[in-house]
Biopython code that builds the backbone (N, CA, C, O; Angstrom):
import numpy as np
from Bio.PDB.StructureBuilder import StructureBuilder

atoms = [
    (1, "UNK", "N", (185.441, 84.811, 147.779)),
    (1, "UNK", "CA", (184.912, 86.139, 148.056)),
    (1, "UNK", "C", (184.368, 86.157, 149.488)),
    (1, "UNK", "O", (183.458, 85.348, 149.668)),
    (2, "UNK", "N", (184.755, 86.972, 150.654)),
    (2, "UNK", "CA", (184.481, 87.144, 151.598)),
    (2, "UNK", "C", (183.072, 87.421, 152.082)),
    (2, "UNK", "O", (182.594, 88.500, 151.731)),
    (3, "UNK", "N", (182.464, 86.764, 152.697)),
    (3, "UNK", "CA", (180.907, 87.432, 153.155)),
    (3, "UNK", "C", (180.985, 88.961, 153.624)),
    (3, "UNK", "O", (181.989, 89.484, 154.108)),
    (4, "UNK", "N", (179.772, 89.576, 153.400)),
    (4, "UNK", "CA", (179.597, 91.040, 154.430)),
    (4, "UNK", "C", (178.498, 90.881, 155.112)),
    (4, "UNK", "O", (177.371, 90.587, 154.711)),
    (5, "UNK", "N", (178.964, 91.135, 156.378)),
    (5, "UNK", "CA", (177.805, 90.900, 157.433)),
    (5, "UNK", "C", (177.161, 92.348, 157.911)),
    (5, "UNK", "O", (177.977, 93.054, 157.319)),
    (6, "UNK", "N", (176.501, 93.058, 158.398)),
    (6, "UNK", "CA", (175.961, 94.195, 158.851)),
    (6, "UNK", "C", (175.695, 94.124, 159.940)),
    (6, "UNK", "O", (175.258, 93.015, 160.248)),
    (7, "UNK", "N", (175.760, 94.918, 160.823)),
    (7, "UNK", "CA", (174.674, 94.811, 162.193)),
    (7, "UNK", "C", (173.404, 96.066, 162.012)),
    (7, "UNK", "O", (173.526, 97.082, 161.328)),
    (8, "UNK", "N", (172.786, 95.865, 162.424)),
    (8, "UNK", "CA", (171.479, 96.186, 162.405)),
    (8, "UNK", "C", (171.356, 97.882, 162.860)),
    (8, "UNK", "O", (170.663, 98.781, 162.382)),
    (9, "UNK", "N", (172.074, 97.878, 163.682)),
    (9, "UNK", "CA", (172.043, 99.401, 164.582)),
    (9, "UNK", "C", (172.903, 100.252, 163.539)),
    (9, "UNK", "O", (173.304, 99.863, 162.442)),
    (10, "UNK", "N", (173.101, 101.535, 164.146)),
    (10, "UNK", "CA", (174.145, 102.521, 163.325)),
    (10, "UNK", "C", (174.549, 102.937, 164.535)),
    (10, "UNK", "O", (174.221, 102.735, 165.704)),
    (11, "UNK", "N", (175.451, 103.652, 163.877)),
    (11, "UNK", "CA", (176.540, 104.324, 165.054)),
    (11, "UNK", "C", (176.027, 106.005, 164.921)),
    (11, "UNK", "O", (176.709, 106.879, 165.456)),
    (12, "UNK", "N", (175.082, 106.263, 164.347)),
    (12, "UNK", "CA", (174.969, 107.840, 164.217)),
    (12, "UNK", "C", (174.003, 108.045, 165.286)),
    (12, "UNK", "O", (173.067, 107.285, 165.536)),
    (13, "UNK", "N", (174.355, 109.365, 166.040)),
    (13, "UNK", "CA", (173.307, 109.416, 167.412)),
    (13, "UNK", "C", (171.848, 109.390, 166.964)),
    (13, "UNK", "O", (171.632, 109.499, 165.757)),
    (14, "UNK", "N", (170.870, 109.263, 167.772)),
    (14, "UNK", "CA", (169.656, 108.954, 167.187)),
    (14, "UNK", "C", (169.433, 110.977, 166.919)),
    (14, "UNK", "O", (170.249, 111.887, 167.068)),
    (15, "UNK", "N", (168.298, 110.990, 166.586)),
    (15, "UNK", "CA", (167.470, 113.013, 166.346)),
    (15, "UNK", "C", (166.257, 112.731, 166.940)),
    (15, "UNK", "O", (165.449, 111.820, 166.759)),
    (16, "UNK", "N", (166.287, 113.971, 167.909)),
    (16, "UNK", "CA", (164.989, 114.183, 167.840)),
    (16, "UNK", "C", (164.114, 115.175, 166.277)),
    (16, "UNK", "O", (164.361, 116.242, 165.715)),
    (17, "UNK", "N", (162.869, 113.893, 166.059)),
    (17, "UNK", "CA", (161.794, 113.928, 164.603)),
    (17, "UNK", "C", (161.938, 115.320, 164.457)),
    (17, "UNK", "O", (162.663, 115.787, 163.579)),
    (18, "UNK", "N", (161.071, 116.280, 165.542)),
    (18, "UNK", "CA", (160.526, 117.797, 165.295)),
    (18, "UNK", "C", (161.403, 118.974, 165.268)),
    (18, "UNK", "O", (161.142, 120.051, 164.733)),
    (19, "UNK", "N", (162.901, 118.526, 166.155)),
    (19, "UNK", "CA", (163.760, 119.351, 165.390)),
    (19, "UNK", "C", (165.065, 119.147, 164.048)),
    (19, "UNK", "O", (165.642, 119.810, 163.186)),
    (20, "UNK", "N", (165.012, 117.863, 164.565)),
    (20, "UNK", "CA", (166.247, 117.490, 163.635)),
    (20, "UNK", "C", (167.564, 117.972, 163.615)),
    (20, "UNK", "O", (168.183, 118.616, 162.767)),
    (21, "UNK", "N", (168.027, 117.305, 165.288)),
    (21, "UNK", "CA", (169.028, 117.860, 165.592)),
    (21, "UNK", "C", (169.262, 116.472, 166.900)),
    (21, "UNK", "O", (168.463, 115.892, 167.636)),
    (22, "UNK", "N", (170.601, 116.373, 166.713)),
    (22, "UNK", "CA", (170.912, 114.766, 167.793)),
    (22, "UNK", "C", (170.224, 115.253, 169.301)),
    (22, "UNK", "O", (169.906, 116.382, 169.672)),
    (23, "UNK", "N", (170.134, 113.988, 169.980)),
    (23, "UNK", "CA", (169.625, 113.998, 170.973)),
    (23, "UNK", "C", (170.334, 113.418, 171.635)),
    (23, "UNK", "O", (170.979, 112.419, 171.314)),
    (24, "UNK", "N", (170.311, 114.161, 173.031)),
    (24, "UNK", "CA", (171.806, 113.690, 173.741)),
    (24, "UNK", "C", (170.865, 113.229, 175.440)),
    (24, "UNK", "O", (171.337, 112.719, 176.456)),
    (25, "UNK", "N", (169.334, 113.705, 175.118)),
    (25, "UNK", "CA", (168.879, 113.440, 176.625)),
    (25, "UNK", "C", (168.082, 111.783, 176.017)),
    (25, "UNK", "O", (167.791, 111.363, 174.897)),
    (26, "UNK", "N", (167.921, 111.048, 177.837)),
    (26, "UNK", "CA", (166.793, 109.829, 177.609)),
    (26, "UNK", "C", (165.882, 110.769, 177.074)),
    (26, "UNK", "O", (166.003, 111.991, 176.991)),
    (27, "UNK", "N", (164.386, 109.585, 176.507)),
    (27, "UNK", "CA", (163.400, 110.164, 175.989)),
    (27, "UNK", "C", (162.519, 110.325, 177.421)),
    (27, "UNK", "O", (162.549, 109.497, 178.332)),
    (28, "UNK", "N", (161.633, 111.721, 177.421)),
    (28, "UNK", "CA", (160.901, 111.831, 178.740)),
    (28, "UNK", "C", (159.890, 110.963, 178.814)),
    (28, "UNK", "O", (159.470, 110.331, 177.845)),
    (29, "UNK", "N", (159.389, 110.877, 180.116)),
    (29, "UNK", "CA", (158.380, 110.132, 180.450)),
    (29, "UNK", "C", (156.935, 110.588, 180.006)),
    (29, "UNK", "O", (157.055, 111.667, 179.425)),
    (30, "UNK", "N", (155.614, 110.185, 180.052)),
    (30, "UNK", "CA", (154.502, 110.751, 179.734)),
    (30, "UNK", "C", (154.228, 111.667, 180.612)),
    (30, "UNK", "O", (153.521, 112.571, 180.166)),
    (31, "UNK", "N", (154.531, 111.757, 181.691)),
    (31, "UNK", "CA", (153.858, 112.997, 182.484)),
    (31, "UNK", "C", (154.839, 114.091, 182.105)),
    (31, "UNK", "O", (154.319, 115.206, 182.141)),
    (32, "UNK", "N", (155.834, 114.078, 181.830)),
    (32, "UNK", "CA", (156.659, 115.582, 181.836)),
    (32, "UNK", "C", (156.521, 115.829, 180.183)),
    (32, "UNK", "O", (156.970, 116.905, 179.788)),
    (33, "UNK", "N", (155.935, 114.920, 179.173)),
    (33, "UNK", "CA", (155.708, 115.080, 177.934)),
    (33, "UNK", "C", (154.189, 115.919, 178.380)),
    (33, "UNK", "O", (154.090, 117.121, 178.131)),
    (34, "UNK", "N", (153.509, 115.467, 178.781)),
    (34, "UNK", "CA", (152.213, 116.010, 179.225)),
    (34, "UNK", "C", (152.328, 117.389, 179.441)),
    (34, "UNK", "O", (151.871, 118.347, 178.817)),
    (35, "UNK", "N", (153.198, 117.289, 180.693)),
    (35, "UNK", "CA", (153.267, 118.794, 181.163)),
    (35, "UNK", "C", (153.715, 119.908, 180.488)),
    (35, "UNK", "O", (153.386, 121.062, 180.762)),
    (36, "UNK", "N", (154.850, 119.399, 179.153)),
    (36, "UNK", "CA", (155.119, 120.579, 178.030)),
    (36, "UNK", "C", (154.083, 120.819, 176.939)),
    (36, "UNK", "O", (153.914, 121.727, 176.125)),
    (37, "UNK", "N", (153.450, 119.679, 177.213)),
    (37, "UNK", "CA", (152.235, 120.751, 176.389)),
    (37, "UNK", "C", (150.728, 121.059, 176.696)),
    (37, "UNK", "O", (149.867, 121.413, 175.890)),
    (38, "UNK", "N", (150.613, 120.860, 177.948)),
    (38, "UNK", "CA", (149.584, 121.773, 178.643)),
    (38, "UNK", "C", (150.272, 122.935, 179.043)),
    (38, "UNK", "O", (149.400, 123.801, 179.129)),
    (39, "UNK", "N", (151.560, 123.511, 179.385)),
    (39, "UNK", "CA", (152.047, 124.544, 179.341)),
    (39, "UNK", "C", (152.200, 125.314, 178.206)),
    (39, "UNK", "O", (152.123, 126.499, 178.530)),
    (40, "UNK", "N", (152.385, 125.175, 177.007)),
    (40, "UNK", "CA", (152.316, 125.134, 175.808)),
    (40, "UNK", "C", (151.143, 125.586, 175.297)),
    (40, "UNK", "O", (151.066, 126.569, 174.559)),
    (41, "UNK", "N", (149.999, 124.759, 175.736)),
    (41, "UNK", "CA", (149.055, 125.083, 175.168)),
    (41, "UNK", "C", (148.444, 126.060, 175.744)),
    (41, "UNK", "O", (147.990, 126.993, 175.081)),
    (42, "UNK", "N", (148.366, 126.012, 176.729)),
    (42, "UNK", "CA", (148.232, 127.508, 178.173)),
    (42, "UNK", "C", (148.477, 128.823, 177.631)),
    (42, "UNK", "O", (147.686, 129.767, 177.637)),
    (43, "UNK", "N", (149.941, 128.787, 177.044)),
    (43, "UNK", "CA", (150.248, 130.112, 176.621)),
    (43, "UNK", "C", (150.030, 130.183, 175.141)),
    (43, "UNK", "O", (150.719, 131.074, 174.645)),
    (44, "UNK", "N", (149.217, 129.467, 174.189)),
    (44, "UNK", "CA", (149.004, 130.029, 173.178)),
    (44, "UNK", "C", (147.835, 130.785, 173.725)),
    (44, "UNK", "O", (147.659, 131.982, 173.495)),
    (45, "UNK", "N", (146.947, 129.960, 174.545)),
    (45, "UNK", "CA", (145.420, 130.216, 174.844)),
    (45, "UNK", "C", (145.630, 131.452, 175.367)),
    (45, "UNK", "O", (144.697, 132.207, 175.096)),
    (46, "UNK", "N", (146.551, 131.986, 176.055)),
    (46, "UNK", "CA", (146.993, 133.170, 176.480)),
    (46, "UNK", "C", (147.291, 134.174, 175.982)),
    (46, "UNK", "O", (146.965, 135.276, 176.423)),
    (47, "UNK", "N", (148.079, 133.943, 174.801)),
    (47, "UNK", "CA", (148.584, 135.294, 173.374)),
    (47, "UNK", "C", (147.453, 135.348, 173.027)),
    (47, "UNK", "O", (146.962, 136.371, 173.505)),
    (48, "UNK", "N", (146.532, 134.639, 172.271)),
    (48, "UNK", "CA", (145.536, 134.767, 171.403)),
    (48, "UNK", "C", (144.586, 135.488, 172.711)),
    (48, "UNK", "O", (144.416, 136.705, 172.640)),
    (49, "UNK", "N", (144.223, 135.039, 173.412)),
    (49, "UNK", "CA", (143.586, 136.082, 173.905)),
    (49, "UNK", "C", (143.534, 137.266, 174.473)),
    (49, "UNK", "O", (142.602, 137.922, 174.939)),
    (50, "UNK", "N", (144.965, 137.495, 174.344)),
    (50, "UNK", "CA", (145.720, 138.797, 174.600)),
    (50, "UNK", "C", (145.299, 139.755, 173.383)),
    (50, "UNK", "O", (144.740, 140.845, 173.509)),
    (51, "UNK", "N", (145.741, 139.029, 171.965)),
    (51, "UNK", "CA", (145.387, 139.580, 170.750)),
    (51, "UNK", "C", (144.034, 139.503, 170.534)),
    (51, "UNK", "O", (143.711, 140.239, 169.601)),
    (52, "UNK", "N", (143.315, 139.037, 170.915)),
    (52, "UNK", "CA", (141.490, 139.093, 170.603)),
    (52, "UNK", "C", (141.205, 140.708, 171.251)),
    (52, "UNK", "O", (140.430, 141.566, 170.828)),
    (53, "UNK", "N", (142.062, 140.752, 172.332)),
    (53, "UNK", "CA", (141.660, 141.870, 173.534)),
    (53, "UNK", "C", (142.127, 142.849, 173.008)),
    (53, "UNK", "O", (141.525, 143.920, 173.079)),
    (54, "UNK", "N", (143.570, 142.707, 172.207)),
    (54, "UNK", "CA", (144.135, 144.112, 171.992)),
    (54, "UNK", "C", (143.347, 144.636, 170.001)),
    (54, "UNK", "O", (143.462, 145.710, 169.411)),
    (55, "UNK", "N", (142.769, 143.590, 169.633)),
    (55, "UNK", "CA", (141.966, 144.395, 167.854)),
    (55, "UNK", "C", (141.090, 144.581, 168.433)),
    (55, "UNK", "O", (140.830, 145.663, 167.908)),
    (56, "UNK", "N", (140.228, 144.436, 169.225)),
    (56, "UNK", "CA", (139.472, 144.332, 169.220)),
    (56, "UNK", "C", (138.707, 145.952, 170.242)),
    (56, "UNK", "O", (137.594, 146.475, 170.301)),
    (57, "UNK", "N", (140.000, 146.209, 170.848)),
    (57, "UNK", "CA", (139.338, 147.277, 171.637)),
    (57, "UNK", "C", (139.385, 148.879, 170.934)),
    (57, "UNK", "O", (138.861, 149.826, 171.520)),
]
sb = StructureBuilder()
sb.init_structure("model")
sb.init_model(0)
sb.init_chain("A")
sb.init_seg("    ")
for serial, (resi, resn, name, xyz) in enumerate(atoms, 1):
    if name == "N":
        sb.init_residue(resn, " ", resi, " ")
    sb.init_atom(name, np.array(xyz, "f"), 0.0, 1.0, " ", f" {name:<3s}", serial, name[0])
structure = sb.get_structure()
């Protein structure tokens, strides 16, 4: 009976976790990870206080 050997890796492209969909770029560095979500977070801080401004008047 023949051995089965495996290798460790797969051949399926890796996903990015949060969308779940292949990933075809390198993974970014910390500063440009940084920078999408202080931009990010900028413009929630921005709607919401758009909407505080607009029930409120």
């Amino acid at each position: 009976m023949p051995e089965i050997q495996r290798e460790g890796r797969t051949e399926t492209p890796t996903t990015m976790m949060a969308w779940g969909i292949p990933s075809s770029d390198p993974a970014e560095s910390g500063v440009e990870a940084a920078a999408v979500w202080l931009t990010g977070g900028a413009g929630l801080l921005l709607w919401t206080a758009l909407a505080f401004l607009l029930t409120t008047a």
